[in-house]
SEFIZA-3560 file (N, C-alpha, C; in Angstrom, 3 decimals):
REM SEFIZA-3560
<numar><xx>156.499</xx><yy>190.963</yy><zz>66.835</zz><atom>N</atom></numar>
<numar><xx>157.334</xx><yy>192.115</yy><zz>67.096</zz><atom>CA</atom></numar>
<numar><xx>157.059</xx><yy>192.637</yy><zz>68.509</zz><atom>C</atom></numar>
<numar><xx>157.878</xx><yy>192.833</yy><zz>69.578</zz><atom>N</atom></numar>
<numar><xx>158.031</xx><yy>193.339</yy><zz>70.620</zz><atom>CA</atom></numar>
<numar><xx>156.983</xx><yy>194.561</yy><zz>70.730</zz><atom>C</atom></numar>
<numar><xx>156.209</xx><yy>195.172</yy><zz>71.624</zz><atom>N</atom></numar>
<numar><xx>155.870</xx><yy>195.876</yy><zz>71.764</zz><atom>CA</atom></numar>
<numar><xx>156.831</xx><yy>197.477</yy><zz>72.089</zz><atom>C</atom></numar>
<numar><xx>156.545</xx><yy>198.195</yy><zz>71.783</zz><atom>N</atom></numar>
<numar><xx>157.510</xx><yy>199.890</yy><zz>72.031</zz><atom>CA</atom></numar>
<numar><xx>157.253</xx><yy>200.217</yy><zz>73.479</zz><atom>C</atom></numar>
<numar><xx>158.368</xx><yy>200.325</yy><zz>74.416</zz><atom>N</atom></numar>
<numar><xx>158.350</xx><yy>201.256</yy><zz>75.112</zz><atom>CA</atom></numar>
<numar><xx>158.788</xx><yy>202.423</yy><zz>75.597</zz><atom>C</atom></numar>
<numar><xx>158.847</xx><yy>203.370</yy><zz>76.881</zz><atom>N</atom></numar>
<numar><xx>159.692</xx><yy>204.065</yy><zz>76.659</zz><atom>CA</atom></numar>
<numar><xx>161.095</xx><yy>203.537</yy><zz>77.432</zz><atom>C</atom></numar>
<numar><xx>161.513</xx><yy>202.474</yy><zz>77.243</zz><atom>N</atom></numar>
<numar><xx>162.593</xx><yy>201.802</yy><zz>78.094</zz><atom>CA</atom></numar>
<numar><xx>163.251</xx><yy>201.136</yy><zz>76.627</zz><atom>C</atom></numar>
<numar><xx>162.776</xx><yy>201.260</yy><zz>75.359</zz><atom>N</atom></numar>
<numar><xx>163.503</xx><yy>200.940</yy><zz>74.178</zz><atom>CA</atom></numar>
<numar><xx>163.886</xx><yy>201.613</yy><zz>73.540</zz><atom>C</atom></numar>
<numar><xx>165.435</xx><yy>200.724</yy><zz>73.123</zz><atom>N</atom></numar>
<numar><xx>166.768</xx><yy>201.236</yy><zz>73.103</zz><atom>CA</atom></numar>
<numar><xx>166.340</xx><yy>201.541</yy><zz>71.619</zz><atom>C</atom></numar>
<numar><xx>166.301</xx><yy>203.061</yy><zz>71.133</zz><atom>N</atom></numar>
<numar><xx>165.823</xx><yy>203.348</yy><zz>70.183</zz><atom>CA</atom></numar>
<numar><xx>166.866</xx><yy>204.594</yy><zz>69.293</zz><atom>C</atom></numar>
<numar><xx>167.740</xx><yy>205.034</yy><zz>70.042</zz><atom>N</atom></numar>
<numar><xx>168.297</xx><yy>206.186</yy><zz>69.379</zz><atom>CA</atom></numar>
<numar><xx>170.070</xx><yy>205.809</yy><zz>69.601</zz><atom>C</atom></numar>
<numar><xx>170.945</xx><yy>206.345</yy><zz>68.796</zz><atom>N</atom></numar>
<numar><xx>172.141</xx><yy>205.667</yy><zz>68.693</zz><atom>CA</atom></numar>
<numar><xx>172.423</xx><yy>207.513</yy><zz>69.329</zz><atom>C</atom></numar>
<numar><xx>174.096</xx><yy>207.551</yy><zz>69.523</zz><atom>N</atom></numar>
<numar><xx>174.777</xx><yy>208.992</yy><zz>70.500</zz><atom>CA</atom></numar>
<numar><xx>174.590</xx><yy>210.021</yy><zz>69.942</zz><atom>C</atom></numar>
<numar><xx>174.224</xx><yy>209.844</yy><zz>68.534</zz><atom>N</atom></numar>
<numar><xx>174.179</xx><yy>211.281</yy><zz>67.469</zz><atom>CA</atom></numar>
<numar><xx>173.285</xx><yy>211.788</yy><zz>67.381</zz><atom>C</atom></numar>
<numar><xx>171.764</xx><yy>210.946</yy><zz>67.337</zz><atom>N</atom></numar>
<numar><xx>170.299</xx><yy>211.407</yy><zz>68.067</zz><atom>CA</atom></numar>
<numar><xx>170.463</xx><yy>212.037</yy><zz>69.075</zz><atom>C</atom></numar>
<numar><xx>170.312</xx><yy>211.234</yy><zz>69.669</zz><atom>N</atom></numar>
<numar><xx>170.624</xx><yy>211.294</yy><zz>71.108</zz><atom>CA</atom></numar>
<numar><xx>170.896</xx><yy>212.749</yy><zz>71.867</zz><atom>C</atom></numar>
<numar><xx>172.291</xx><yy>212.964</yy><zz>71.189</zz><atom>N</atom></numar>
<numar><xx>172.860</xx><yy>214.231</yy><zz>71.719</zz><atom>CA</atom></numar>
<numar><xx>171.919</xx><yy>215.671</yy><zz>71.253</zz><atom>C</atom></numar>
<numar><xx>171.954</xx><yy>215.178</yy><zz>69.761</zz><atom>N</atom></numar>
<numar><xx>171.105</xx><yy>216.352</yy><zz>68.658</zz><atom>CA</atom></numar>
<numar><xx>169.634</xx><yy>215.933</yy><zz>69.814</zz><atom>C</atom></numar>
<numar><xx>169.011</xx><yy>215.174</yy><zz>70.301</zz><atom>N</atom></numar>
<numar><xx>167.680</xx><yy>215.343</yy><zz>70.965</zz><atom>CA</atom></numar>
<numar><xx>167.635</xx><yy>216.503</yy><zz>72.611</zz><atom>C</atom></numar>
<numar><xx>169.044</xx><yy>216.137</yy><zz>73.023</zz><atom>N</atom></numar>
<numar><xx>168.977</xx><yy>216.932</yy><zz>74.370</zz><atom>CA</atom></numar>
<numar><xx>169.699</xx><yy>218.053</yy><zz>74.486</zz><atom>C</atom></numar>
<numar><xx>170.518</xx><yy>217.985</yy><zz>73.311</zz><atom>N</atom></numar>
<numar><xx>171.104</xx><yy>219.609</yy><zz>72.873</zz><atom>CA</atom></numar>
<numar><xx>172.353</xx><yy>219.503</yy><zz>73.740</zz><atom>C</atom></numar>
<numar><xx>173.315</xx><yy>218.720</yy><zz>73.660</zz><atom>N</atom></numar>
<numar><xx>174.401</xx><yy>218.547</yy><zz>74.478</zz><atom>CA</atom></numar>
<numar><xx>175.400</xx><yy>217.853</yy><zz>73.124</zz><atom>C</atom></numar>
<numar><xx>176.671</xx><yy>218.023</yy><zz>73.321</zz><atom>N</atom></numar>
<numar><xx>177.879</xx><yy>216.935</yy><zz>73.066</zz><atom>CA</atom></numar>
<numar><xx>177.803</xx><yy>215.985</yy><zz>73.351</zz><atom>C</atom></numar>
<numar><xx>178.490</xx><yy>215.127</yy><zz>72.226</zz><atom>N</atom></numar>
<numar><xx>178.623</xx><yy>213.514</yy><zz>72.201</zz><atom>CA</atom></numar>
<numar><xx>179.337</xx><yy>213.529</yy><zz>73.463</zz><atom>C</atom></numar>
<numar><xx>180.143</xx><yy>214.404</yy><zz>73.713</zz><atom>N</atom></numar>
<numar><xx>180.845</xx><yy>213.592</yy><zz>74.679</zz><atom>CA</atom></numar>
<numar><xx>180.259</xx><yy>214.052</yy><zz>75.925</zz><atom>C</atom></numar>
<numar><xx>179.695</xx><yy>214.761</yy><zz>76.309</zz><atom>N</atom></numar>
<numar><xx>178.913</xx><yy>215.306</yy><zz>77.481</zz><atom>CA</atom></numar>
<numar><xx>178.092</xx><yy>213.790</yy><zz>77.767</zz><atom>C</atom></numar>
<numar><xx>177.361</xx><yy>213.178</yy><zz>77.105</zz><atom>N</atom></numar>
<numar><xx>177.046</xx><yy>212.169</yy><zz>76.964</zz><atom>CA</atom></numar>
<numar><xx>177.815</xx><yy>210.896</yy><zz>77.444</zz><atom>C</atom></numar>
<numar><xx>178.689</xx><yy>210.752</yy><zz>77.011</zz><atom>N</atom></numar>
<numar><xx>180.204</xx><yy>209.665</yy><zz>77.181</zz><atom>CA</atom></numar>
<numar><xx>180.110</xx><yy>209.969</yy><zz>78.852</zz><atom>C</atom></numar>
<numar><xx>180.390</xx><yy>211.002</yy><zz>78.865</zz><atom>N</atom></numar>
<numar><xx>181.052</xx><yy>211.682</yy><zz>80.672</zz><atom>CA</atom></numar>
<numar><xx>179.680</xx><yy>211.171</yy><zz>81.294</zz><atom>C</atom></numar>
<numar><xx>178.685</xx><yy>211.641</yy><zz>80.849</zz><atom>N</atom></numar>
<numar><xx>177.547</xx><yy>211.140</yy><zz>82.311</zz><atom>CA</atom></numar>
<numar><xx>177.647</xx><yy>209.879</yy><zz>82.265</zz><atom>C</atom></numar>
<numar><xx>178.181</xx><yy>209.214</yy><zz>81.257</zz><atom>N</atom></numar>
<numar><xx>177.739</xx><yy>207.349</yy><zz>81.258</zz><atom>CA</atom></numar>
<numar><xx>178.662</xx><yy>206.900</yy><zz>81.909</zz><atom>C</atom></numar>
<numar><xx>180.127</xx><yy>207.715</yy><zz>81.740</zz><atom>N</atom></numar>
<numar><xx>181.230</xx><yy>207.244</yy><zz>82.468</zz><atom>CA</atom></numar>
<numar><xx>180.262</xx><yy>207.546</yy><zz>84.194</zz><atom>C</atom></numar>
<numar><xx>180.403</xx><yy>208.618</yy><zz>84.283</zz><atom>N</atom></numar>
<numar><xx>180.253</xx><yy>208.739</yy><zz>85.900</zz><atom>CA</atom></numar>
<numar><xx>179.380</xx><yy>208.493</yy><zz>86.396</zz><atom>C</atom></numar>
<numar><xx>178.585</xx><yy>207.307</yy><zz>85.657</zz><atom>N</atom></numar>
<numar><xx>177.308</xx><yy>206.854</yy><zz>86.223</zz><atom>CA</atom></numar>
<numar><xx>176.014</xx><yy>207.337</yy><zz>86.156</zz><atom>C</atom></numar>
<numar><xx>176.006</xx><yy>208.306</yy><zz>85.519</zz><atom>N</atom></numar>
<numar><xx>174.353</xx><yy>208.879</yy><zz>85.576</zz><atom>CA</atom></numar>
<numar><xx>173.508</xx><yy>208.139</yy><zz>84.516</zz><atom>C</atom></numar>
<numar><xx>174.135</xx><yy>207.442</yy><zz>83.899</zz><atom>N</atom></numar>
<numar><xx>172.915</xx><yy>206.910</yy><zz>82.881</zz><atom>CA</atom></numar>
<numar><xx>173.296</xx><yy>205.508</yy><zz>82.419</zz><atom>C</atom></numar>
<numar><xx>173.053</xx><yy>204.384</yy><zz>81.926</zz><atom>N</atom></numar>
<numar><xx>173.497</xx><yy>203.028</yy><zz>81.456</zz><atom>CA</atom></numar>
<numar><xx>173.339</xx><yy>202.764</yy><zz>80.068</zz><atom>C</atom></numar>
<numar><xx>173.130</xx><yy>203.593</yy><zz>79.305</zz><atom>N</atom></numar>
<numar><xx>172.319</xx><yy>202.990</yy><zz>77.826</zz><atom>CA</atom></numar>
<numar><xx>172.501</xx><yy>201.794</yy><zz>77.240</zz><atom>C</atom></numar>
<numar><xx>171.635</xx><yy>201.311</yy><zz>76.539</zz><atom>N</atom></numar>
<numar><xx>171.689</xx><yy>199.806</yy><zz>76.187</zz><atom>CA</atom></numar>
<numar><xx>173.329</xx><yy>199.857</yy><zz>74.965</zz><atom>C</atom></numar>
<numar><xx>174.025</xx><yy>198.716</yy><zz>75.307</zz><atom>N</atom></numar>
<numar><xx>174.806</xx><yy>198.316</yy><zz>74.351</zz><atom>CA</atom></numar>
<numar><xx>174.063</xx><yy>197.302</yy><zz>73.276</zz><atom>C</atom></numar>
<numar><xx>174.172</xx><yy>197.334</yy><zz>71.755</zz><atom>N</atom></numar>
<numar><xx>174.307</xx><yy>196.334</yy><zz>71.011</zz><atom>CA</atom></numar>
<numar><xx>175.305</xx><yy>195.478</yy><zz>71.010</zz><atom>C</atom></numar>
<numar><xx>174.989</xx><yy>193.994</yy><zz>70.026</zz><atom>N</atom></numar>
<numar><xx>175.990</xx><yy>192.959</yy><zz>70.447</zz><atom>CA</atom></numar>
<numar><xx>177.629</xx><yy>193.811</yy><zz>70.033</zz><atom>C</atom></numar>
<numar><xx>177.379</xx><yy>194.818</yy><zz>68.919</zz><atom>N</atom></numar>
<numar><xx>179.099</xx><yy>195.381</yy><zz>68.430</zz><atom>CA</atom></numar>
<numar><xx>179.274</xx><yy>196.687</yy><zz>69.767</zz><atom>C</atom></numar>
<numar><xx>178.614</xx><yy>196.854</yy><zz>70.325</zz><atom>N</atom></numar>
<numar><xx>178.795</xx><yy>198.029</yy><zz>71.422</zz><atom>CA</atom></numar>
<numar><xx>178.356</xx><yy>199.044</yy><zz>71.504</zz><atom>C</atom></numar>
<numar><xx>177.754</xx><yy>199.534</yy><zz>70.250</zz><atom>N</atom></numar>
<numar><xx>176.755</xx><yy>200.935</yy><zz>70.068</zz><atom>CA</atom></numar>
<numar><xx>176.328</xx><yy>200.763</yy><zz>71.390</zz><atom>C</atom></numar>
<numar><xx>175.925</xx><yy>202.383</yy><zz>71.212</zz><atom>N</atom></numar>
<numar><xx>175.002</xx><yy>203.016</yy><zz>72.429</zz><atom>CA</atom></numar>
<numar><xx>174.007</xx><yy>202.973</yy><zz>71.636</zz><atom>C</atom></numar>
<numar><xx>173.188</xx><yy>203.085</yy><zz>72.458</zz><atom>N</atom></numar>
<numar><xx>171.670</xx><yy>202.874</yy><zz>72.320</zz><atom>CA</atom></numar>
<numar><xx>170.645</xx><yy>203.352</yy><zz>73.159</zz><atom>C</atom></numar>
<numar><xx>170.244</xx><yy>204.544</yy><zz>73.036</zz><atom>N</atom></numar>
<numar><xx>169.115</xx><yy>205.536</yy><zz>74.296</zz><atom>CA</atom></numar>
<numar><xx>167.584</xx><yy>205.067</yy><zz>74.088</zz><atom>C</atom></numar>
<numar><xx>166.822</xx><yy>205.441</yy><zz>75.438</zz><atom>N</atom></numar>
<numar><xx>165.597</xx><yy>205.154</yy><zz>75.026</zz><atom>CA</atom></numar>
<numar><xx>164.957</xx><yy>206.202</yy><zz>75.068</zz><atom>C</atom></numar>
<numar><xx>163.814</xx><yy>206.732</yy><zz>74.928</zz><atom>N</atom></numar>
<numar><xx>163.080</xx><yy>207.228</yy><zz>75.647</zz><atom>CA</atom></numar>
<numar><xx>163.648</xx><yy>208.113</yy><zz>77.023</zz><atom>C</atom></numar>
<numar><xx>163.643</xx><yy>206.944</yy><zz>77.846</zz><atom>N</atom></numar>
<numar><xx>163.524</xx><yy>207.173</yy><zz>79.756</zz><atom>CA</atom></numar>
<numar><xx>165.216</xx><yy>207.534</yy><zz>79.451</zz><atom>C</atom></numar>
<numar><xx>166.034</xx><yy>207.374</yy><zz>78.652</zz><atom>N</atom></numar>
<numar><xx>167.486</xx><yy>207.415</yy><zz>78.832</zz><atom>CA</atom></numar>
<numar><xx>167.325</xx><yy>209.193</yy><zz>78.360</zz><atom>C</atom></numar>
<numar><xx>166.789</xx><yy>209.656</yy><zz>77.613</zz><atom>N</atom></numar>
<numar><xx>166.466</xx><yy>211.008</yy><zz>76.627</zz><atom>CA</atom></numar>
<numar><xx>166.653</xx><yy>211.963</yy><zz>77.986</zz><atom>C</atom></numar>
<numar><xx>164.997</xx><yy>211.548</yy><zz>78.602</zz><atom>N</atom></numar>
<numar><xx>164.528</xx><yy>212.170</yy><zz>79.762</zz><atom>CA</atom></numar>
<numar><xx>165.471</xx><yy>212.352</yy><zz>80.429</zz><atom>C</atom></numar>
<numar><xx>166.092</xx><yy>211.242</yy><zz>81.012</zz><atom>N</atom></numar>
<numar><xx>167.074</xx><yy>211.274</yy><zz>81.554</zz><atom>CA</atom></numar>
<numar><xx>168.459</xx><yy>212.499</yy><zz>81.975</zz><atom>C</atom></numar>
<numar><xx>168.738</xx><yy>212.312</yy><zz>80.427</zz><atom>N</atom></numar>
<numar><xx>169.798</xx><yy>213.199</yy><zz>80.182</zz><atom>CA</atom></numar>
<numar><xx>169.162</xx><yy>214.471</yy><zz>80.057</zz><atom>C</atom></numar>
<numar><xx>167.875</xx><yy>214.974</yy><zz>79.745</zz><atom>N</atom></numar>
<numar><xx>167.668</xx><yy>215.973</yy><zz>79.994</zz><atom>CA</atom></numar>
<numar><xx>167.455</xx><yy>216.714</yy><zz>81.343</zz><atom>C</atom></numar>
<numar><xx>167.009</xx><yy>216.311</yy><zz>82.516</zz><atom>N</atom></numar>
<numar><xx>166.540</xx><yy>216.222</yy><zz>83.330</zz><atom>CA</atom></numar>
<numar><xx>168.456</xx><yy>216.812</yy><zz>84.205</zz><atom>C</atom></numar>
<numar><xx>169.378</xx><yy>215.896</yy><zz>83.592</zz><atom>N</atom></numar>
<numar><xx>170.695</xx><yy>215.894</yy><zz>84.119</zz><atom>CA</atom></numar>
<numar><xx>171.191</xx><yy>217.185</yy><zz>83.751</zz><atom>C</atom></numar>
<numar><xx>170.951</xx><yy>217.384</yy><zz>82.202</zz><atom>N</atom></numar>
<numar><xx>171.375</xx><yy>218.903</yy><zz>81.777</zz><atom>CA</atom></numar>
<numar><xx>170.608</xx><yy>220.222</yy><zz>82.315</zz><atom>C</atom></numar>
<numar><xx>169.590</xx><yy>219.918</yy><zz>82.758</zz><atom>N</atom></numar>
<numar><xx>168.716</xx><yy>221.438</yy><zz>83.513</zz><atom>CA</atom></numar>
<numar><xx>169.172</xx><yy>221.601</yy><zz>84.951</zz><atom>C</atom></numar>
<numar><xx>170.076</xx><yy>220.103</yy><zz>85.509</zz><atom>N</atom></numar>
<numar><xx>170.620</xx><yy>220.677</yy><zz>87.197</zz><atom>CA</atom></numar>
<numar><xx>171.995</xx><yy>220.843</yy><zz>86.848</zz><atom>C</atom></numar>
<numar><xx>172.655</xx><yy>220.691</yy><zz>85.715</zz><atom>N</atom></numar>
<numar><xx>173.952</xx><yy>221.034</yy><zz>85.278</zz><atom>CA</atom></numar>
<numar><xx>173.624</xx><yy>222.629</yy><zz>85.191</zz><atom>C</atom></numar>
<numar><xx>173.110</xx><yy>222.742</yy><zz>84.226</zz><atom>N</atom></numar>
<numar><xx>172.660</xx><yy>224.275</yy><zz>83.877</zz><atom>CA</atom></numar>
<numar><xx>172.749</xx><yy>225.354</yy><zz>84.961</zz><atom>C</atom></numar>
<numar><xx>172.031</xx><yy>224.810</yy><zz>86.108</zz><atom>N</atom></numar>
<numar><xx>171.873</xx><yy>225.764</yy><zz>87.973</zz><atom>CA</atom></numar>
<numar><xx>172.811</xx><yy>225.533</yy><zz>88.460</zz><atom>C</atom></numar>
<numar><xx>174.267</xx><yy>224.911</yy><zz>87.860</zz><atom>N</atom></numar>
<numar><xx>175.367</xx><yy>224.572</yy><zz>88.694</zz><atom>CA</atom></numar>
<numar><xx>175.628</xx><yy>223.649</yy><zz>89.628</zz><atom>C</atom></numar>
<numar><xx>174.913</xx><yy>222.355</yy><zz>89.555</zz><atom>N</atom></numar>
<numar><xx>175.036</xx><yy>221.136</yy><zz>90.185</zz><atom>CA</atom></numar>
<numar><xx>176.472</xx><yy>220.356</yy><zz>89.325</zz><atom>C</atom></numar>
<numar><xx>177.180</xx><yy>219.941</yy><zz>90.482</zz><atom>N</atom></numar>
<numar><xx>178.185</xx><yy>219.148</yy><zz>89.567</zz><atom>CA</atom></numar>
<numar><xx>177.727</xx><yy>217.627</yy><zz>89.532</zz><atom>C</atom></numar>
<numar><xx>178.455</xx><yy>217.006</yy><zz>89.301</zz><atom>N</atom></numar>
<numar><xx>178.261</xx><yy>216.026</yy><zz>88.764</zz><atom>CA</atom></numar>
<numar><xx>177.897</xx><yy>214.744</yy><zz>89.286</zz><atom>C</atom></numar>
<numar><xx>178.586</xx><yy>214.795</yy><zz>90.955</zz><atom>N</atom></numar>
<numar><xx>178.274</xx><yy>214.053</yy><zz>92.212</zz><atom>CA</atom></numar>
<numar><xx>176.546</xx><yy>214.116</yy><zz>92.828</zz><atom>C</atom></numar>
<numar><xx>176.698</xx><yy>215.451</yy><zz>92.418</zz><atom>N</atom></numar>
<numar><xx>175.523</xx><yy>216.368</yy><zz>93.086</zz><atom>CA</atom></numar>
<numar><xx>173.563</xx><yy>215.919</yy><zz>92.177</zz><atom>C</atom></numar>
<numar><xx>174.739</xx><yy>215.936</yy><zz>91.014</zz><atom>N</atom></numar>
<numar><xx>173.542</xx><yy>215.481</yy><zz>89.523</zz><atom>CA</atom></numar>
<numar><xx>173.016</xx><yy>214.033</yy><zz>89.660</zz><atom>C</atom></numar>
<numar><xx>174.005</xx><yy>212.944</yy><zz>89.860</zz><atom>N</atom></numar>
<numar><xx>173.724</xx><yy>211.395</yy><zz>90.089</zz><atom>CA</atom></numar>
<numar><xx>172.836</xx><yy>211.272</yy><zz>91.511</zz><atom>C</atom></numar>
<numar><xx>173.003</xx><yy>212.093</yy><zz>92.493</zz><atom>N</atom></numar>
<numar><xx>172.588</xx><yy>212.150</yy><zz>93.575</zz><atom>CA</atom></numar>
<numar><xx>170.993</xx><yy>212.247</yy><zz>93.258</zz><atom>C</atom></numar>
<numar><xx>170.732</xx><yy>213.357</yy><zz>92.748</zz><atom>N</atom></numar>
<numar><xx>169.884</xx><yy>213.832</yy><zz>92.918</zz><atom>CA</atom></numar>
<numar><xx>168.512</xx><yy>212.975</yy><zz>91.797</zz><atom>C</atom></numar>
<numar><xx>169.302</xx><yy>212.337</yy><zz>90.507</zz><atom>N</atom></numar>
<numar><xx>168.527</xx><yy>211.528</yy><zz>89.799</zz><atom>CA</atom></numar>
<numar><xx>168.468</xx><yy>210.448</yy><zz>90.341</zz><atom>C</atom></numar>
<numar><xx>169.225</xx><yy>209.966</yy><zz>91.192</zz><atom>N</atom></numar>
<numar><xx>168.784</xx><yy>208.271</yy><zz>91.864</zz><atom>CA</atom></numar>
<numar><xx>167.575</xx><yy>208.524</yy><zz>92.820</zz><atom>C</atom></numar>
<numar><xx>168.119</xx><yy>209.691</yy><zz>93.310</zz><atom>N</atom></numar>
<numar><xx>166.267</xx><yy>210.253</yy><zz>94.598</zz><atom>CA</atom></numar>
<numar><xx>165.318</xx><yy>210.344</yy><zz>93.805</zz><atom>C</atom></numar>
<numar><xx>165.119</xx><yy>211.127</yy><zz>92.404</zz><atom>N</atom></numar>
<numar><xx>164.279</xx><yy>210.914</yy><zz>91.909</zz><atom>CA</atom></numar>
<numar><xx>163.962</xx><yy>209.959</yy><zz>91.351</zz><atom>C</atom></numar>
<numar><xx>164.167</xx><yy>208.715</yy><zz>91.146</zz><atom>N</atom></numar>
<numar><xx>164.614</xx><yy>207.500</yy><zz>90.407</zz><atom>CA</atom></numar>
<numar><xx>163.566</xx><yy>206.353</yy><zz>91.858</zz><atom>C</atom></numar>
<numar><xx>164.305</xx><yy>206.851</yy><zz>92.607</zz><atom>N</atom></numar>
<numar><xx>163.599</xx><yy>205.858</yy><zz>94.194</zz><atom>CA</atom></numar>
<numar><xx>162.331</xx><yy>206.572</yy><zz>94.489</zz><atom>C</atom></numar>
<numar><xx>162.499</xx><yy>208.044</yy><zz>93.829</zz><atom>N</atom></numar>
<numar><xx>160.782</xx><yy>208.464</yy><zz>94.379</zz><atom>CA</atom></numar>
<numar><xx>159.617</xx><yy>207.696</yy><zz>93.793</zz><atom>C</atom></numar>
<numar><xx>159.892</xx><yy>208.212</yy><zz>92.203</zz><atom>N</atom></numar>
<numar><xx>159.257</xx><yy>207.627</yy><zz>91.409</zz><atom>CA</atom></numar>
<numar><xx>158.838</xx><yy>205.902</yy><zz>91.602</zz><atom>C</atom></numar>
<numar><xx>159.787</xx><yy>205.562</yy><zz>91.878</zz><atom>N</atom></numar>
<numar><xx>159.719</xx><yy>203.722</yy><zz>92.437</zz><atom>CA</atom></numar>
<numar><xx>158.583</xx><yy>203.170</yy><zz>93.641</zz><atom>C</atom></numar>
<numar><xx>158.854</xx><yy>204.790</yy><zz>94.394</zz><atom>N</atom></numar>
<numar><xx>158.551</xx><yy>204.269</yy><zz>95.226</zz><atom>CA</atom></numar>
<numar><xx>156.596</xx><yy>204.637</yy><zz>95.766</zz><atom>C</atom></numar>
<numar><xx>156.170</xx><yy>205.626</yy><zz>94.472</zz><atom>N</atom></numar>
<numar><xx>155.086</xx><yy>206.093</yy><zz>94.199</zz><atom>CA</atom></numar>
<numar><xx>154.887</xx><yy>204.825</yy><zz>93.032</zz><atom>C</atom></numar>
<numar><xx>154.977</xx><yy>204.031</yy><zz>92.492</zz><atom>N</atom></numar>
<numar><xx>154.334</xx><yy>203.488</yy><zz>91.947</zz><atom>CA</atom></numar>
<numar><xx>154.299</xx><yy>202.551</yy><zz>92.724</zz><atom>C</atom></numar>
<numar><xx>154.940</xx><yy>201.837</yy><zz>93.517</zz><atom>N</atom></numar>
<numar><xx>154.279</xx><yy>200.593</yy><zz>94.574</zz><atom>CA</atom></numar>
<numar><xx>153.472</xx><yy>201.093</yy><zz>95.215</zz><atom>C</atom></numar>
<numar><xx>153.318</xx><yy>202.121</yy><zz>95.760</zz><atom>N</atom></numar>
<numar><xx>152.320</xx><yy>202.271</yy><zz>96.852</zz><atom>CA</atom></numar>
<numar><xx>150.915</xx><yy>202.859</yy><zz>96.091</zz><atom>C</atom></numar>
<numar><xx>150.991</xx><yy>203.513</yy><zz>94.447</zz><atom>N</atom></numar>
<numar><xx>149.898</xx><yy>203.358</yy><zz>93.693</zz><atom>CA</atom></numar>
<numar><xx>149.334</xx><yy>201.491</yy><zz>93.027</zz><atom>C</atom></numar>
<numar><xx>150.318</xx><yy>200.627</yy><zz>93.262</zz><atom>N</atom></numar>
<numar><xx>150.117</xx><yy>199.274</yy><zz>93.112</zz><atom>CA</atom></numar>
<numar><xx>149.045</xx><yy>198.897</yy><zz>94.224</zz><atom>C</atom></numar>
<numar><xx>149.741</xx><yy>198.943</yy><zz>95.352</zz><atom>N</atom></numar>
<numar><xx>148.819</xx><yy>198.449</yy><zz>96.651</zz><atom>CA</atom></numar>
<numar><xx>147.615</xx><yy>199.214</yy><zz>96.601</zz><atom>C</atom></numar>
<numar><xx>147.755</xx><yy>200.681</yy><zz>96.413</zz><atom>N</atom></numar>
<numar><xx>146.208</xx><yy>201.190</yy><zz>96.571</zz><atom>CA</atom></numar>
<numar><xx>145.012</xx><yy>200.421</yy><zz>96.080</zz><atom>C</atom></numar>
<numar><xx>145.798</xx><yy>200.156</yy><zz>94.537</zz><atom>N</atom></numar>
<numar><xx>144.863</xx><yy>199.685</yy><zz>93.453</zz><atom>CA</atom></numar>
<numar><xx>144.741</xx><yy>198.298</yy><zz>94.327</zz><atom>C</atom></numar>
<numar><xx>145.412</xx><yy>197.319</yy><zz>94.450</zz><atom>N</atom></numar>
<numar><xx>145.131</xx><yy>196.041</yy><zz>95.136</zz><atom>CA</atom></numar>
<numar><xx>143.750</xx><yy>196.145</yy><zz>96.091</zz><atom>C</atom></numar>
<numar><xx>144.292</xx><yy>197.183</yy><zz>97.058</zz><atom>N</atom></numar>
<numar><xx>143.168</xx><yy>197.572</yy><zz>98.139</zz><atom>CA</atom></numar>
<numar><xx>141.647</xx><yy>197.664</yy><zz>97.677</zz><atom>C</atom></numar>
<numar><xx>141.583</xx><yy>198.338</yy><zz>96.386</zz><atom>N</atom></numar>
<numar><xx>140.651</xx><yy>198.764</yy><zz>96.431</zz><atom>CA</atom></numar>
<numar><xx>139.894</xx><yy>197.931</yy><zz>94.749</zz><atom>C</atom></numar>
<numar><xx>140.364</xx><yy>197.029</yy><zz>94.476</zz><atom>N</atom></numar>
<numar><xx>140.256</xx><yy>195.547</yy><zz>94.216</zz><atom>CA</atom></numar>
<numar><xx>139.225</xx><yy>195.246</yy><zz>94.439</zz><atom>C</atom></numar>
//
């Protein structure tokens, strides 16, 4: 059996939504406009993980301060490349000091 992470596709749209306190379709709309990808099954379910949860929460607290929606994707891909980009350079440290 696969090990659990938080990158597994673990919750179907009805969790999901009931987890971040938003509408199914609030949900639908960020996936349409790009803010999030959730895993499809082979029949097409959605499927959230974890990091997809976060995600959408993270999207609903700069919705909340009045970020639209351009503004929201923007701002999770920066955090998305920060994060990326703090764990390579915590990679190399560790290498360094090897």
């Amino acid at each position: 059996m696969a090990e659990r992470t938080s990158r597994t596709p673990l919750y179907g749209i009805a969790v999901a939504a009931q987890l971040v306190d938003m509408p199914e379709a609030t949900l639908r709309l960020f996936e349409q406009k790009g803010l999030l990808e959730p895993f499809r099954s082979d029949g097409g379910t959605r499927r959230y993980s974890d990091d997809d949860i976060e995600r959408l929460r993270r999207a609903g607290r700069l919705r909340d301060e009045g970020m639209n929606i351009a503004g929201i994707g923007r701002i999770l891909d920066l955090e998305d490349e920060n994060a990326g980009l703090r764990e390579e350079l915590a990679a190399k440290r560790e290498e360094r000091d090897i």
